[in-house]
N, C-alpha and C positions, 0 to 999 in steps of 0.2 A: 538527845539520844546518843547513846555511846557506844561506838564498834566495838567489835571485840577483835581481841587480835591474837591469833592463833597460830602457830605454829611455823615451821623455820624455813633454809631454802635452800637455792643449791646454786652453784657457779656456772654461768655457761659458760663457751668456749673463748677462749682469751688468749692474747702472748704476753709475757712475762719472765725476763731476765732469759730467756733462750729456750722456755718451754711452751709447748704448747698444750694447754689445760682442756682437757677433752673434757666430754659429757659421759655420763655413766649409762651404759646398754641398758632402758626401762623403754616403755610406754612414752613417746614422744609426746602422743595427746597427754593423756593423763601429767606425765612430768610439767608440761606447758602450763597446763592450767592451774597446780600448784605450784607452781614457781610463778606466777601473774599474780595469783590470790593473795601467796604471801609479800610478797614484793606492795600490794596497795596497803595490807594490814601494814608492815614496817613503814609505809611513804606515812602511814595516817600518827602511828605512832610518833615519827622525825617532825612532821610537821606541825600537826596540830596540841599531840600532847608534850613536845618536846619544842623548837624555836618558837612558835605561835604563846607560849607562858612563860618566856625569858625576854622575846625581842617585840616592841621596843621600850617593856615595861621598865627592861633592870637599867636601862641609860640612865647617867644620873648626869641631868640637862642641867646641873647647878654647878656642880665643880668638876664634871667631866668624867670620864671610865665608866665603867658597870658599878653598880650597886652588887655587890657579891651575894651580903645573908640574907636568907628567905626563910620564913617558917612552913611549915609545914603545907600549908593554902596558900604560899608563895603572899605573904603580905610582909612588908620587909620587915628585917629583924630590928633588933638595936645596934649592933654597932657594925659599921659599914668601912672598916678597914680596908687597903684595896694592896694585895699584893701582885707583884710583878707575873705571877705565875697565872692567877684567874684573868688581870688584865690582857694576859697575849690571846689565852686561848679563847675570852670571848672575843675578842679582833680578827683572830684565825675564822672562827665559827661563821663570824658576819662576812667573811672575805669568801668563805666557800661557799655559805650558803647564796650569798650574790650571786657569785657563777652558776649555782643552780638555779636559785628563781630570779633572772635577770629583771623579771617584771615587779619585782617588789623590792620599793624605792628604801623603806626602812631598812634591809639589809645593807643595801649602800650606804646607806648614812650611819648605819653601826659602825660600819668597819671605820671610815672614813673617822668616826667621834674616837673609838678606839687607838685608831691612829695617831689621833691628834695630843689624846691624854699620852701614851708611850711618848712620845717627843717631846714634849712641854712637861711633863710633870715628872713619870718614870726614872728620864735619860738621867744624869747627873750632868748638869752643864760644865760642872767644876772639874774632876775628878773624868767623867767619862764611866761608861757603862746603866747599869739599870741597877735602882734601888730595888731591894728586895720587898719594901713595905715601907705602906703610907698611910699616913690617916685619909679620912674621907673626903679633907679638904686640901690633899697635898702635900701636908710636910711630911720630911722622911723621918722614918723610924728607926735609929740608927743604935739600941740599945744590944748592950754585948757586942762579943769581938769579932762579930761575922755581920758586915753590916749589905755584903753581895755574893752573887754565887752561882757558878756557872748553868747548872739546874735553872734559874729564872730567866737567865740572861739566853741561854738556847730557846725557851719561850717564844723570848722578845724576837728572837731572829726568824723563829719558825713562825709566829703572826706577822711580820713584816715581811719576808718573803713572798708570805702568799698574800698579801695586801696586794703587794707590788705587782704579782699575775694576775690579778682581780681588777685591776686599776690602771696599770704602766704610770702611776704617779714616781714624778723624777725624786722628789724629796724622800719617797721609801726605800726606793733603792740606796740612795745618798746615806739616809738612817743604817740600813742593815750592814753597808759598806764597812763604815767607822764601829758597828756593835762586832763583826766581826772580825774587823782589825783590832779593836780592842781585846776581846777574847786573845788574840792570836800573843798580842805584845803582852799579858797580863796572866791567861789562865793556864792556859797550855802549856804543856811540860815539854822542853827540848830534850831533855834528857830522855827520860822512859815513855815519852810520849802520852797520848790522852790528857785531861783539861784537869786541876785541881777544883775543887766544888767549894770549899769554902774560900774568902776572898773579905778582904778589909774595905774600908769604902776606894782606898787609891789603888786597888786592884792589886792589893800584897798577898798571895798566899796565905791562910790559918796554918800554922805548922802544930803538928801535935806536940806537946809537951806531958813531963810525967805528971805535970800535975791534974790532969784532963781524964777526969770519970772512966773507968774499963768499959762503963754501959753507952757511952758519949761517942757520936761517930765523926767526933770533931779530927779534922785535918789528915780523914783517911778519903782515897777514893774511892767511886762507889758507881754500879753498875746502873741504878736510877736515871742519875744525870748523865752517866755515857749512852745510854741507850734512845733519850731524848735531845742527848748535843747529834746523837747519827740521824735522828728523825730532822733536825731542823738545817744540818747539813745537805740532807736528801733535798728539802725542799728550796733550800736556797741556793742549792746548783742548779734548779731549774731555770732559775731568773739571774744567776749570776755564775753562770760555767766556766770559773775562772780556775788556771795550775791551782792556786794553794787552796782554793775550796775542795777541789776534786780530791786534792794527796790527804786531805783534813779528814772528808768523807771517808776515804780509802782506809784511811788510820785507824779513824774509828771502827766503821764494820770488820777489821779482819781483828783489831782488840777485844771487841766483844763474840766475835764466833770464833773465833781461836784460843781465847784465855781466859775468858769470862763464862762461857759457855762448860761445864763439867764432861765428863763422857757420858756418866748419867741421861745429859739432856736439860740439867736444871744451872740457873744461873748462880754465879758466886755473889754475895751480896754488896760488901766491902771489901778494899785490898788498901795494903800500905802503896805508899807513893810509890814504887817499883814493881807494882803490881804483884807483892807477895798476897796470900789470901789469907784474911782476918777470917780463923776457924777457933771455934772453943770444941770441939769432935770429940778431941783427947781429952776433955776435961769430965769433973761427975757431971752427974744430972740437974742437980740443983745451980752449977753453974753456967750450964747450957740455956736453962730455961731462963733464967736471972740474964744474961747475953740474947735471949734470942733475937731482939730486933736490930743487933748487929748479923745471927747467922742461923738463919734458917732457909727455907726454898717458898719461894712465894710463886703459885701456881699462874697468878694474872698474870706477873711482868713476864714470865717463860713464855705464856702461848704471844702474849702482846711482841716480843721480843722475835718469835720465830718471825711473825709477817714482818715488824721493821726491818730484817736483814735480808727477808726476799725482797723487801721496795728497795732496799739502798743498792743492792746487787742487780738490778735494773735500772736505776739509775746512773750507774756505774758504765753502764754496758756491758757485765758480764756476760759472757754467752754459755750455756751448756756446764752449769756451774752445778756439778755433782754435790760436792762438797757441801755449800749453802742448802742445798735442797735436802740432800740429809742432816744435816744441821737441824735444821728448821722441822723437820718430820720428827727428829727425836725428840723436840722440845715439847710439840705438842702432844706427842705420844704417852712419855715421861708425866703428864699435867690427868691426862685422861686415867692413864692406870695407879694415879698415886694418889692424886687428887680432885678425884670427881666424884660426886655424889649419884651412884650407879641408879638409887631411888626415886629422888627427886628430880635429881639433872641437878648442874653448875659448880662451880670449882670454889672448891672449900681456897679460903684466905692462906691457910700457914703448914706443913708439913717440915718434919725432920729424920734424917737418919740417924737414929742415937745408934753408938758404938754395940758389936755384937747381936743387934738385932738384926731378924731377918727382913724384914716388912718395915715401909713409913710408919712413922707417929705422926697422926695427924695434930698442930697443934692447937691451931684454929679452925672450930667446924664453921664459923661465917663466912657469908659469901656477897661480898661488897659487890657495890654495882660496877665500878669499871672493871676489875677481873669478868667477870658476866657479857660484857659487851665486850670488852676485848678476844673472848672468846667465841663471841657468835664471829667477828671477823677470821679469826683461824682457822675457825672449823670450816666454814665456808671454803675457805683455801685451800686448806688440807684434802676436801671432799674435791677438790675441783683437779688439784694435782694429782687423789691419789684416788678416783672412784669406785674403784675394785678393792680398796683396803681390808682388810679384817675390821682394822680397826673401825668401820663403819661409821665414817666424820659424820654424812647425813644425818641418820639419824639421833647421834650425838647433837647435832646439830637443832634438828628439830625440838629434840627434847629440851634444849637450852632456851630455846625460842618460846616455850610452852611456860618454861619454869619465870622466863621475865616476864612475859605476859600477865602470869598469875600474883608475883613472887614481889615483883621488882617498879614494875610501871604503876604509875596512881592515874588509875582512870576518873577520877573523881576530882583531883585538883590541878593533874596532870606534873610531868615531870619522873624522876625517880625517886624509891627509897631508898637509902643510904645501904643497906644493905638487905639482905633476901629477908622476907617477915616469917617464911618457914623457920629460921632457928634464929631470926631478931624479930617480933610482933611487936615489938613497942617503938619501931622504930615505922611505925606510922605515921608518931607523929613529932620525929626528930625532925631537925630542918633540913627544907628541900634544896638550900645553896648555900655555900661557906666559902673560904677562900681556898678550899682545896678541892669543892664540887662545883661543878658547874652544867657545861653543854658538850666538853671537848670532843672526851672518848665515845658518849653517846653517839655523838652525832656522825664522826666520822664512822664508827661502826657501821648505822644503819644506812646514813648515804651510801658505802662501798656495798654494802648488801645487797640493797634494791637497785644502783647502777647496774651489776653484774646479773641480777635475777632477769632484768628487762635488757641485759645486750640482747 
């Protein structure tokens, strides 16, 4: 028999980066009881259709890491490639989800197998850092001129991080030590600061050259991997508060909310290595569209992007940080009135400002699943900083909570669809893992959901 799961929640009172997150003036009962109801609806979603059909099926107890591709019924795919990027974050997953359910011994043992493939297989013993991609039995995959890259290798730090708070194992700490000295000697710009993304295997810089496609986002940097080098700095100051992680942390968060961040509200996508911004604006139409996945506004990373800067600006110790807080309000604001689907609920994939027009062009009406979960955690927030908004998060919120329910979750084989079946139906029955999907954003979405629904 299968629950159903209905609709969304609301933040109770909390401290965070120097604010205090009040509750919105309703019906205390009534509020309670929907915030309980939904809070079991998301535990059942996180757990049973969501860890409970990834762990401890996907371990692959023969040559170690996760099994990444799944079809549709979660029966594995054919080909079981294991990049650096779904390796961390199912080690992250199994390290938090241990701390939540301390009594379920598979969780331990994921993180722990995770662990063990990232050191032994991932690391490069030779060279140092993390392969980008492996076959399923180990060897690296080292084809073309980008064979690592800061993007995976924040990953590796942000699963080993939290291994290490899940565990106090000396050898993780030891691991993320040298990943992030590495990083430090190899990716990171002295000059204009922030980390270069593309990376040769001895940890050289990709430089762009003329010969390098106009559509090729080869050897530019790019707000993706800065916004997840801030996520795995956040977490590895926890367990390692050391000067150069903190100035690392600091560097990044004021890079992305001070230059990365538009006045808009919406994030720049790529920038050349001095952080100029790679825009085709000026150009026609036909060349914008032909460029757009160098320069458009992507609705998920924005609202995902506001919460990472309020974590890191708490992490930080900021106090009474006006700034971040409007920061992070326009982003989610900017995401709601540009790109939300007023009808159904959830945030369309792609929008653009073409020149002379009044109004966004939406460019993409799909609505993938991590933008969708990354937003039920914003809204959440937004509603808990901002209760008396116009902008009315809750119920925004709810309705997003409604639309994944319906939209997004497979109650039948469990797990998600790759993207909403309101404007993709066939993507029923695309596969339910790949090396770019897995358990991450999910999971952390609804964990922080239902922690905060039952403080």
């Amino acid at each position: 028999m299968k629950k159903q799961i209905r609709h969304g929640l609301i933040l109770p009172a909390l401290f965070m980066g120097g604010f205090l997150f009040g509750q919105p003036k309703e019906n205390p009962d009534i509020a309670r009881n929907e915030r309980w109801a939904i809070a079991e609806s998301m535990e059942y979603a996180l757990k049973e259709l969501q860890l409970d059909k990834w762990y401890p099926m996907s371990m692959d107890t023969v040559y170690g890491g996760f099994h990444a591709s799944f079809r549709y019924d979660f029966k594995p795919g054919n080909r079981q490639d294991k990049m650096i990027v779904t390796q961390a974050r199912h080690t992250w997953v199994n390290a938090k989800a241990f701390e939540r359910y301390p009594h379920i011994e598979y969780f331990r043992r994921g993180a722990r197998h995770g662990f063990l493939f990232l050191k032994q297989v991932m690391w490069d013993s030779a060279y140092g850092g993390f392969y980008t991609l492996v076959t399923r039995q180990g060897e690296p995959i080292l084809d073309g001129r980008v064979q690592k890259d800061a993007y995976g290798n924040a990953f590796a730090i942000y699963a080993l991080a939290a291994y290490y708070h899940a565990t106090a194992d000396p050898e993780a700490l030891q691991l993320v030590r040298k990943a992030f000295l590495w990083m430090e000697e190899h990716s990171h710009d002295p000059v204009y600061k922030g980390y270069f993304q593309h990376l040769q295997r001895d940890g050289t810089p990709v430089r762009r050259t003329a010969d390098v496609p106009s559509t090729s986002d080869l050897g530019y940097k790019d707000q993706n991997s800065s916004i997840h080098l801030l996520e795995a700095l956040t977490e590895l100051y926890a367990v390692m508060p050391e000067p150069l992680v903190r100035e690392r942390l600091e560097e990044m968060f004021l890079l992305i909310r001070d230059r990365m961040v538009t006045p808009k509200g919406n994030l720049v996508l790529f920038f050349h290595p001095d952080w100029t911004p790679v825009s085709f604006r000026e150009k026609d139409r036909e060349t914008i569209i032909k460029h757009s996945n160098l320069d458009h506004i992507s609705f998920g990373h924005d609202v995902e992007t506001a919460f990472l800067l309020l974590e890191a600006a708490h992490a930080l110790g900021i106090r009474n940080d006006t700034i971040t807080l409007t920061i992070g309000k326009r982003m989610v604001d900017h995401a709601l009135k540009n790109g939300w689907d007023n009808k159904m609920g959830g945030f369309y994939d792609q929008g653009y400002y073409f020149k002379g027009d009044s109004k966004m062009t939406i460019l993409k009406k799909t609505k993938n699943w991590w933008s969708q979960a990354e937003g039920l955690n914003s809204l959440l927030l937004m509603n808990a900083l901002f209760p008396e908004d116009e902008m009315n998060y809750y119920d925004k919120f709810k309705q997003l909570w409604d639309y994944v329910s319906l939209y997004l979750i497979d109650h039948e084989f469990g797990g998600w669809f790759e993207g909403g079946l309101d404007e993709q139906p066939e993507l029923r029955r695309s596969l339910k893992g790949h090396i770019w999907k897995g358990t991450y954003h999910t999971y952390r979405a609804l964990n922080n959901c239902v922690a905060r629904l039952r403080n």
